[in-house]
C-alpha positions, 0 to 999 in steps of 0.5 A: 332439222337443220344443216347445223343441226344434223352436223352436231348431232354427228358429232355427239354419236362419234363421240359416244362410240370411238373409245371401244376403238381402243378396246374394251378393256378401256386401256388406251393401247397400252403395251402388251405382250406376244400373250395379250397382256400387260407387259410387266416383264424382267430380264435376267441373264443366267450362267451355267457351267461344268467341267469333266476329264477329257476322254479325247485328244488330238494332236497334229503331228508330222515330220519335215525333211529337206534335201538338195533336190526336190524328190529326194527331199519328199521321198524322205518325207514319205518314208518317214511318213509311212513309219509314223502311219505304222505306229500310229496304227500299233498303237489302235488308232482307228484310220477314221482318226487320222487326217492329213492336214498339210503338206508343204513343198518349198525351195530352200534359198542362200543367203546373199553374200557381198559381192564387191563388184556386182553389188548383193548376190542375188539368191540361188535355191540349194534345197528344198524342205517338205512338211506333212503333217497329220491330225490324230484323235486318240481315244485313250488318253491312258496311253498318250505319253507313250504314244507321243514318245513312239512318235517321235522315235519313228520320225515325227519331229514336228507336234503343232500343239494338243488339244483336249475334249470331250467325245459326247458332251450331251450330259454335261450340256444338259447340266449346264443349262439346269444350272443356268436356268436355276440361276436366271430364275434365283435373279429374277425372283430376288429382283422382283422382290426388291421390286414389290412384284411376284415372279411369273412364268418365263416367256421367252428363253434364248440360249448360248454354248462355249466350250473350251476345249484345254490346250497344250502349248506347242512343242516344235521340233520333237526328240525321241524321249527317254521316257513316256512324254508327260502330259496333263489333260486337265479338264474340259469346261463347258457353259452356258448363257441364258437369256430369260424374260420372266412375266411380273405379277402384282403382289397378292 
């Protein structure tokens, strides 16, 4: 045969074979999914979420004090500090549950006066101001009106805000991503069915948490009360965001 010949012949046998390169379903490489399969999918995003009573609540909590010299300033400061660590232990609160979360020691300064013939007097210290502060968890939210009133007749004259929360939040957790689920998968059975399709299963989920604990507006400088300081817990909402990709199936 000739050169001519054999390079045909070539030709014709690559031919017959290369499209069982492509595989033998004869596709042509279409996509495919992580299974194997066609993918034919939908994307839909579900929410998730519920809301309780708090059973905790934090409040950060202190005193200041201030005095010419420096160690006069922080021995008042400790003094009134031990008594605060007294009620807070009256009142059951466990010494896991207290943390101190600042302490400041800074002068105090004058404020320049004129001075016609040397210009602006510079600034003299005159004092000094101590701050500490502690973070308590109370467990019994019954009893923080109370708390916060014999706080404040012990010492305390500085409450940098409240917040609200949930000790064990696993149950709620668990509800909201039901709810979310069930939500993702009423959106994409109502698309695919606008769409002509089938819903199939999921095959990839990805999930999102926010919990917004219920803040109370700090109150600054603090006053003995005449009676329990109201405050109102309101409730604690935790959701959930999921992220499901659901295979389409065609229609029966």
């Amino acid at each position: 045969m000739s050169n001519l010949g054999m390079v045909l012949l070539g030709c014709v046998l690559v031919g017959m074979v290369a499209p069982t390169a492509f595989g033998a379903d004869g596709d042509g490489g279409k996509d495919k999914d992580d299974d194997g399969d066609r993918a034919d999918t939908i994307t839909v995003v579900g929410h998730g979420k519920i809301g309780a009573a708090p059973d905790v609540a934090e409040i950060n909590v202190g005193v200041a004090t201030q005095a010419v010299a420096a160690k006069d300033a922080l021995a008042q400061n400790s003094d009134a500090m031990a008594a605060l660590h007294k009620t807070i232990k009256e009142f059951g609160v466990a010494a896991k549950d207290v943390r101190t979360t600042q302490l400041n020691l800074y002068p105090q300064y004058s404020q320049p006066r004129p001075n016609n013939q040397w210009g602006n007097e510079p600034p003299r210290i005159v004092g000094y101001h101590v701050e500490n502060m502690v973070r308590v968890t109370s467990r019994d939210i019954s009893k923080l009106g109370r708390l916060l009133d014999a706080l404040a007749s012990s010492g305390a004259n500085r409450i940098q805000g409240i917040s609200f929360r949930i000790d064990d939040d696993s149950k709620m957790l668990d509800e909201a991503r039901k709810r979310a689920m069930a939500d993702a998968k009423h959106s994409a059975e109502l698309l695919a069915g606008e769409a002509g399709a089938v819903l199939g299963r999921p095959v990839r989920i990805r999930e999102g948490v926010s919990a917004a604990p219920f803040p109370v507006a700090p109150m600054g400088r603090m006053m003995a009360a005449a009676a329990p300081v109201p405050v109102a817990p309101g409730e604690v909402e935790t959701s959930i965001t999921v992220e499901v990709i659901y295979r389409l199936l065609p229609p029966k």
